[in-house]
Jmol script that loads the backbone (N, CA, C; Angstrom):
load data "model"
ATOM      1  N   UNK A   1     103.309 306.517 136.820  1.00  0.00           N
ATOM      2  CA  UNK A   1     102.556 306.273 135.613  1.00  0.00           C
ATOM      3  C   UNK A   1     103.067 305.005 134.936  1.00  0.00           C
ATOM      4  N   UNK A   2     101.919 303.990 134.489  1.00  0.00           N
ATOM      5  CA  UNK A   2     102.461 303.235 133.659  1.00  0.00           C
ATOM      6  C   UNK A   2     102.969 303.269 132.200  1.00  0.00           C
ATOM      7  N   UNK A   3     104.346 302.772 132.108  1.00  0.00           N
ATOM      8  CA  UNK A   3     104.843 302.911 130.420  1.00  0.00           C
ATOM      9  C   UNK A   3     103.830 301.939 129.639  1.00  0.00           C
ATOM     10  N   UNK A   4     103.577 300.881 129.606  1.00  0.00           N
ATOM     11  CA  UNK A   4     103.004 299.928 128.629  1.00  0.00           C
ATOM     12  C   UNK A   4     101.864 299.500 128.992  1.00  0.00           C
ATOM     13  N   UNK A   5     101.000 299.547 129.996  1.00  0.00           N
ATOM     14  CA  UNK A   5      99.963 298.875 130.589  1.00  0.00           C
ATOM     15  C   UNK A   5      98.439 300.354 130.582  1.00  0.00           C
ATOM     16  N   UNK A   6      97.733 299.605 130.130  1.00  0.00           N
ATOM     17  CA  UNK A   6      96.676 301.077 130.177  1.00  0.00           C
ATOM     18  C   UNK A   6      96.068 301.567 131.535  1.00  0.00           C
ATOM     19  N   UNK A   7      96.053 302.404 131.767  1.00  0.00           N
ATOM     20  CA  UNK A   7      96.269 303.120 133.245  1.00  0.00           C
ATOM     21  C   UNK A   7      95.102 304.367 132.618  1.00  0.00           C
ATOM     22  N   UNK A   8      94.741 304.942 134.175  1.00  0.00           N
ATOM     23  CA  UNK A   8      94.228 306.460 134.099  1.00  0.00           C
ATOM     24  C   UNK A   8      95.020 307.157 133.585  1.00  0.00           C
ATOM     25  N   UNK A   9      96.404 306.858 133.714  1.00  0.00           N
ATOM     26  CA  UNK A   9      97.202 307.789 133.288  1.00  0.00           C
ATOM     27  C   UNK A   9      97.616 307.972 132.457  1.00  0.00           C
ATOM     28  N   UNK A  10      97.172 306.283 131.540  1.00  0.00           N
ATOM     29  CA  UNK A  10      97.843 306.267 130.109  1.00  0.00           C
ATOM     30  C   UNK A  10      96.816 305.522 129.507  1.00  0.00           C
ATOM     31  N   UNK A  11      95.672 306.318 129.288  1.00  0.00           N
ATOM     32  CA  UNK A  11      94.333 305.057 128.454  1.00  0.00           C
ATOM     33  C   UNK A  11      94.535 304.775 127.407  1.00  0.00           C
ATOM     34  N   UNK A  12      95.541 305.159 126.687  1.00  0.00           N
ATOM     35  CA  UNK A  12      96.392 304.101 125.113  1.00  0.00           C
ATOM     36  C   UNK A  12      97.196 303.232 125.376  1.00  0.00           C
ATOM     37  N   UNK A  13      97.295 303.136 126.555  1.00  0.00           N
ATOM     38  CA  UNK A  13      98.627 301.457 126.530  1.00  0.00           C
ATOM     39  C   UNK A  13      97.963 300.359 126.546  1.00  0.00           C
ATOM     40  N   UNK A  14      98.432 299.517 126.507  1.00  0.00           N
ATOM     41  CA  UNK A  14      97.724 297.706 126.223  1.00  0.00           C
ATOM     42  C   UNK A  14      97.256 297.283 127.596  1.00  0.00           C
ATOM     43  N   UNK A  15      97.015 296.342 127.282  1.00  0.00           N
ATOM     44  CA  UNK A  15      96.293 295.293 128.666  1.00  0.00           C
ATOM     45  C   UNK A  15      97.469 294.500 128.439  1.00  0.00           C
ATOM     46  N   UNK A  16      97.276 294.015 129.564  1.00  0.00           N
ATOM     47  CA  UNK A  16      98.224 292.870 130.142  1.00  0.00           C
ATOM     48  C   UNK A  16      98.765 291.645 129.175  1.00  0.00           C
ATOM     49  N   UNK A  17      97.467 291.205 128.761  1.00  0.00           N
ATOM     50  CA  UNK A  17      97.205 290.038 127.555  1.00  0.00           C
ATOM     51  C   UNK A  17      97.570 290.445 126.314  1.00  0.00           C
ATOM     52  N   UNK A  18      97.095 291.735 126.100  1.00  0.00           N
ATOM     53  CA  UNK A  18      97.795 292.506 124.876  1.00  0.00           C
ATOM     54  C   UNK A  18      99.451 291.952 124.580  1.00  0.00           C
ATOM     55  N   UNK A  19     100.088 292.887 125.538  1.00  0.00           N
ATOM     56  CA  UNK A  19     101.437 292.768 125.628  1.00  0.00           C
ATOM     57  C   UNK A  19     101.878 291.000 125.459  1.00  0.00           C
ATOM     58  N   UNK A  20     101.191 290.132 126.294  1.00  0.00           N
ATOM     59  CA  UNK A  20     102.213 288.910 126.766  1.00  0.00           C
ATOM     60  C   UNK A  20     101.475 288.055 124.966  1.00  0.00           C
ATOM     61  N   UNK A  21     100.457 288.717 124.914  1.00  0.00           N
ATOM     62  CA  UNK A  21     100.426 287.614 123.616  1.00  0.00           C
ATOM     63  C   UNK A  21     101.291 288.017 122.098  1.00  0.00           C
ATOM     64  N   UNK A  22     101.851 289.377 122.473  1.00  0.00           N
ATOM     65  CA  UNK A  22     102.787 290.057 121.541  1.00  0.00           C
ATOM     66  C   UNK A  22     104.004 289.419 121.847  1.00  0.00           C
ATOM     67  N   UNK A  23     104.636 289.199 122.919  1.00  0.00           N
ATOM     68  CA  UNK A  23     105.809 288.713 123.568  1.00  0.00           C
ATOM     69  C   UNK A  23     105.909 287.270 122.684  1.00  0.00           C
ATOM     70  N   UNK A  24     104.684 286.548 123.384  1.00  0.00           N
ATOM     71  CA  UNK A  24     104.344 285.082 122.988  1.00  0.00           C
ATOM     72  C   UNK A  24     104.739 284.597 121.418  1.00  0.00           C
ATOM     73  N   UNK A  25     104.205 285.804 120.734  1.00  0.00           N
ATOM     74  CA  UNK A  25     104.123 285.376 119.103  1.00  0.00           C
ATOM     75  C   UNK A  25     105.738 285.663 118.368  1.00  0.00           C
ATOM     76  N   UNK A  26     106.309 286.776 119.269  1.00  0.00           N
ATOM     77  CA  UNK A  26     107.466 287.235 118.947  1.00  0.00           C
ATOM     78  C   UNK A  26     108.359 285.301 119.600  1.00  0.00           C
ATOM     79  N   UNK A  27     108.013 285.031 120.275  1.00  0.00           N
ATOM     80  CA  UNK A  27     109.023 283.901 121.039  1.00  0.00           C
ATOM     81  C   UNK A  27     108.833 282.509 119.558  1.00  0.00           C
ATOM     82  N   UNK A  28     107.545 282.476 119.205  1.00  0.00           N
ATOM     83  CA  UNK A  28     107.155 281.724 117.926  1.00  0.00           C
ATOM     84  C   UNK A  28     107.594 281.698 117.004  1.00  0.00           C
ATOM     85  N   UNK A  29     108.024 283.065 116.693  1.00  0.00           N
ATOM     86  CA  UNK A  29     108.568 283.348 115.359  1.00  0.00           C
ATOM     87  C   UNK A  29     110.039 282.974 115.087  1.00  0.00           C
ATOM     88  N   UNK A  30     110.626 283.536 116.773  1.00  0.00           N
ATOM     89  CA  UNK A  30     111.956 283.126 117.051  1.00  0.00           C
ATOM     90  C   UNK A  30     112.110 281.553 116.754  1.00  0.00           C
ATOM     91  N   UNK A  31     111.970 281.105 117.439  1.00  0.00           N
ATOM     92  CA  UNK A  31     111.715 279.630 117.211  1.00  0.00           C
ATOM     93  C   UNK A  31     111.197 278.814 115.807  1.00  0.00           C
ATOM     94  N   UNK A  32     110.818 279.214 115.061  1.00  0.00           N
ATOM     95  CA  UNK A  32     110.895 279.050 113.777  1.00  0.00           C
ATOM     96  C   UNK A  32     112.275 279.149 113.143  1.00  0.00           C
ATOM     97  N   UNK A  33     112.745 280.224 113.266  1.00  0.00           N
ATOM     98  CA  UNK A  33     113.930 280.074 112.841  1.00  0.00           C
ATOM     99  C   UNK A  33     115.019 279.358 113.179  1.00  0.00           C
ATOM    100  N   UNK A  34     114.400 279.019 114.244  1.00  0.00           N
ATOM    101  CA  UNK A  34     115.658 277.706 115.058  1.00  0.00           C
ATOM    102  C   UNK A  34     115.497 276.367 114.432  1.00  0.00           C
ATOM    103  N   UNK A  35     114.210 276.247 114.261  1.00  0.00           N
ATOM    104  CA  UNK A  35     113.509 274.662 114.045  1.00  0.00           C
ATOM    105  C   UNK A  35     114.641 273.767 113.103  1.00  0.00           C
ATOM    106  N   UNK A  36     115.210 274.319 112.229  1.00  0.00           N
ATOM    107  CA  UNK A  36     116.130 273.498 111.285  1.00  0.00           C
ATOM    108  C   UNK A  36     117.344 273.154 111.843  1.00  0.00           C
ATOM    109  N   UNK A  37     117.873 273.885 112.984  1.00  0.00           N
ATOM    110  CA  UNK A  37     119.184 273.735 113.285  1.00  0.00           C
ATOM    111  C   UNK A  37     119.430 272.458 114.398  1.00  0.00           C
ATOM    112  N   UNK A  38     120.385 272.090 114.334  1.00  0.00           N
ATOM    113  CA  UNK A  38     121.042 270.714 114.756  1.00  0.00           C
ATOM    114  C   UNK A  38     121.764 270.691 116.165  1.00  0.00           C
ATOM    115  N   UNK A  39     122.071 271.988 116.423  1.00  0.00           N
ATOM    116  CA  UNK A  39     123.044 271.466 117.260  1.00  0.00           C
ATOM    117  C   UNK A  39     121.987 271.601 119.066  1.00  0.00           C
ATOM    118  N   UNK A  40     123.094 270.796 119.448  1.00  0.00           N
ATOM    119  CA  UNK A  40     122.228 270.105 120.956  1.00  0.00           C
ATOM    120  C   UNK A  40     121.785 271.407 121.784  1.00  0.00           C
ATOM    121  N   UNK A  41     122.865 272.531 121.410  1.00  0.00           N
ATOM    122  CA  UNK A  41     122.096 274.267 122.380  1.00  0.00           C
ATOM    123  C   UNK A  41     120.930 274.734 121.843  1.00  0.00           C
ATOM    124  N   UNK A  42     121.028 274.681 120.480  1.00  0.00           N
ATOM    125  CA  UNK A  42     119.934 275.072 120.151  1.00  0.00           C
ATOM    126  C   UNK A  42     118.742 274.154 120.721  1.00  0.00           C
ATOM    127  N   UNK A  43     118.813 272.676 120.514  1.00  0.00           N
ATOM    128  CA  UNK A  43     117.563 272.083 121.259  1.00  0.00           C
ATOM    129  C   UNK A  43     117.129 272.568 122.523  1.00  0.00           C
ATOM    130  N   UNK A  44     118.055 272.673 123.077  1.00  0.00           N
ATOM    131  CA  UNK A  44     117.730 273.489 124.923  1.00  0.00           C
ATOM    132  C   UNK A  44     116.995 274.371 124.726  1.00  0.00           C
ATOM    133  N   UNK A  45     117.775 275.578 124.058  1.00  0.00           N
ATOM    134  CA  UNK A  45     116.956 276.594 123.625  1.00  0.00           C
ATOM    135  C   UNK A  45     115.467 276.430 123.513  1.00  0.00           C
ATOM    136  N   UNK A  46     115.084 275.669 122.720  1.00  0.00           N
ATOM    137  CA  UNK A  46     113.935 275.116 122.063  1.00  0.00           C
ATOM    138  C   UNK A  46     112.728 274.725 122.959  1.00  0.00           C
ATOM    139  N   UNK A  47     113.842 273.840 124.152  1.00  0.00           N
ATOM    140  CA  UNK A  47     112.861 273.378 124.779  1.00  0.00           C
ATOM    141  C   UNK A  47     112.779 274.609 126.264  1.00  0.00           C
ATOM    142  N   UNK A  48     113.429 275.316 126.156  1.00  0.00           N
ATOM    143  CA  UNK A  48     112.972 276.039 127.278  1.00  0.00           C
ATOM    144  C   UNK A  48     111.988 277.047 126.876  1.00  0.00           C
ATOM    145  N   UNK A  49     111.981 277.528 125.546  1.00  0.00           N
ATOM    146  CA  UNK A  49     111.042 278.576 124.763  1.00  0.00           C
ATOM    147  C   UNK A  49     109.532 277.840 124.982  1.00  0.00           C
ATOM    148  N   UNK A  50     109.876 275.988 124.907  1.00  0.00           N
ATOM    149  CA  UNK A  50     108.622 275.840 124.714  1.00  0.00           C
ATOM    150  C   UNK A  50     107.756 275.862 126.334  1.00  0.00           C
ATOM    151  N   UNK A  51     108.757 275.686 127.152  1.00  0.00           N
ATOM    152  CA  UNK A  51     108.043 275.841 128.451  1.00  0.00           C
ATOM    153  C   UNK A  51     107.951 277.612 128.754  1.00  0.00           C
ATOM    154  N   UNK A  52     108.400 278.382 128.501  1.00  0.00           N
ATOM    155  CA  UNK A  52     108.172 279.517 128.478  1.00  0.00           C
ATOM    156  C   UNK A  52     106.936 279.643 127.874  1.00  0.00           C
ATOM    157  N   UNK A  53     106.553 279.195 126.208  1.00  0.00           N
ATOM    158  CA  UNK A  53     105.548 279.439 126.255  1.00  0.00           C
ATOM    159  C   UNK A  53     104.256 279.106 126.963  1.00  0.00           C
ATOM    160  N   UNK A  54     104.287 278.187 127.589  1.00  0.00           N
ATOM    161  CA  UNK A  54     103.382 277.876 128.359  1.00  0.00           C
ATOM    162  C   UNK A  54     102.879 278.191 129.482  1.00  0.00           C
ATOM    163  N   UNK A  55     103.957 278.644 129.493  1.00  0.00           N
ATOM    164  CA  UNK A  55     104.151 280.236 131.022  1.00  0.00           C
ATOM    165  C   UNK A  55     103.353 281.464 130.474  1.00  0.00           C
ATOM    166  N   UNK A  56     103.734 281.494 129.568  1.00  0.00           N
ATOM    167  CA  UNK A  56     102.992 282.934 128.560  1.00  0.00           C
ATOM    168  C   UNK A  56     101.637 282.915 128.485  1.00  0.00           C
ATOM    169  N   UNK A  57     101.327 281.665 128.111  1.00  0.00           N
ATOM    170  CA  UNK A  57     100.134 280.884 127.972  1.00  0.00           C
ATOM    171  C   UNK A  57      99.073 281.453 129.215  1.00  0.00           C
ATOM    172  N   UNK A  58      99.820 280.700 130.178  1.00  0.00           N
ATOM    173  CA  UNK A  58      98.888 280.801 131.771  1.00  0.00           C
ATOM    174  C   UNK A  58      99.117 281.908 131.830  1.00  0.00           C
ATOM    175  N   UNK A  59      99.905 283.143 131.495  1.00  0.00           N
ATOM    176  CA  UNK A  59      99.943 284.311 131.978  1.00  0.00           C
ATOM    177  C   UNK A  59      98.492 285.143 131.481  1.00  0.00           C
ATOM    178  N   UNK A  60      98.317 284.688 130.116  1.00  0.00           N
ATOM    179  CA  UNK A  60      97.485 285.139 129.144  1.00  0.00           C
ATOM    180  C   UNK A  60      96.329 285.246 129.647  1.00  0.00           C
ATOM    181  N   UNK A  61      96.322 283.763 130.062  1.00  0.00           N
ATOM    182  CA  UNK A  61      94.683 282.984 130.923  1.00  0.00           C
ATOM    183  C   UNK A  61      94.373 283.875 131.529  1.00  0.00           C
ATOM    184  N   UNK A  62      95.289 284.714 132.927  1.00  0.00           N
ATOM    185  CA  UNK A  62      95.051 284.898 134.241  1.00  0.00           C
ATOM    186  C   UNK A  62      94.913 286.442 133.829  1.00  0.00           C
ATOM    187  N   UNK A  63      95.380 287.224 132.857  1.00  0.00           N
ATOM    188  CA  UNK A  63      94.924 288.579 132.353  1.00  0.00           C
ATOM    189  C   UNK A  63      94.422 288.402 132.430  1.00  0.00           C
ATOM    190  N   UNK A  64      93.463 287.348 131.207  1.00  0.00           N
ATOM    191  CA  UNK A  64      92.197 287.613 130.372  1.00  0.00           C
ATOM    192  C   UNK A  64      90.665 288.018 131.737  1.00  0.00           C
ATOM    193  N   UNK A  65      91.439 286.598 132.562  1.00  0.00           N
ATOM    194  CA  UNK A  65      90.447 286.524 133.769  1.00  0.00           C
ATOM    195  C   UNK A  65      90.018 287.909 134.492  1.00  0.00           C
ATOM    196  N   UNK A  66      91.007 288.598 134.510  1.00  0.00           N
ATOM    197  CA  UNK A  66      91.374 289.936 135.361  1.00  0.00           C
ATOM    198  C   UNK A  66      90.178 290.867 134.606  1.00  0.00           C
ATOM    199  N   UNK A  67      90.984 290.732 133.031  1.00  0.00           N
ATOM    200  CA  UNK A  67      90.209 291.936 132.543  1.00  0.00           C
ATOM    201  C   UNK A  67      88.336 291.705 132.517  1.00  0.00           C
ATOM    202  N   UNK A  68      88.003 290.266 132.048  1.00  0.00           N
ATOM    203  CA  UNK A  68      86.714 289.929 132.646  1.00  0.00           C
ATOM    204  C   UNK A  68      86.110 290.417 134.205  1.00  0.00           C
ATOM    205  N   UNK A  69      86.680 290.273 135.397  1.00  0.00           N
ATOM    206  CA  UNK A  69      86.660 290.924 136.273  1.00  0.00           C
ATOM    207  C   UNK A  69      86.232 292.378 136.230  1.00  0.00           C
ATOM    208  N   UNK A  70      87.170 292.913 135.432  1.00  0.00           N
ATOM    209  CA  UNK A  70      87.267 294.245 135.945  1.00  0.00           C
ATOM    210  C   UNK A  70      86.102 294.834 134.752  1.00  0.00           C
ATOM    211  N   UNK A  71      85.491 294.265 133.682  1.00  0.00           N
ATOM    212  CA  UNK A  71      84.573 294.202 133.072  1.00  0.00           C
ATOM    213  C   UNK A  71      82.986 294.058 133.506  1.00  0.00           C
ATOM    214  N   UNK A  72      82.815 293.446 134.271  1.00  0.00           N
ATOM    215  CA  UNK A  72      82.013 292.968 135.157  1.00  0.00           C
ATOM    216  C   UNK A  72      81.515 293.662 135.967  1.00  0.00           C
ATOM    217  N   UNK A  73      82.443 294.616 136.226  1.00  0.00           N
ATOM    218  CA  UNK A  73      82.133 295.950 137.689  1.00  0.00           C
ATOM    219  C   UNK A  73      82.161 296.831 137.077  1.00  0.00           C
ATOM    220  N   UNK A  74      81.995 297.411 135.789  1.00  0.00           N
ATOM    221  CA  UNK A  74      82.056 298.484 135.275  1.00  0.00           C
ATOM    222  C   UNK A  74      80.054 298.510 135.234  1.00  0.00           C
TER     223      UNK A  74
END
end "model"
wireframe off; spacefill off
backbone 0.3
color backbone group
């Protein structure tokens, strides 16, 4: 059975896109709070969040696509 993903088995859990755009906004927020700080880890930080998000991003895309799909055949 799936824990977080909506299933036959669990028709209250999220979709895929659900979840990663919750993830996504949580990584945003994080990063806000970084934005003021100076030191050179934190920039790393920064910049790997921002390629993460963009990972999140395309992840989002390729749900959304799915759930259209699976919309389609219903």
């Amino acid at each position: 059975m799936t824990v977080l993903l909506r299933s036959a088995a669990n028709p209250g859990g999220s979709t895929t896109e659900q979840i990663l755009k919750t993830v996504r906004a949580d990584v945003i927020e994080r990063m806000q709070a970084y934005a003021a700080d100076p030191r050179p880890e934190i920039a790393r930080i920064l910049a790997n969040n921002i390629r993460i998000l963009g990972a999140l991003t395309e992840a989002i895309e390729l749900a959304e696509a799915n759930t259209r799909i699976l919309s389609s055949n219903d």
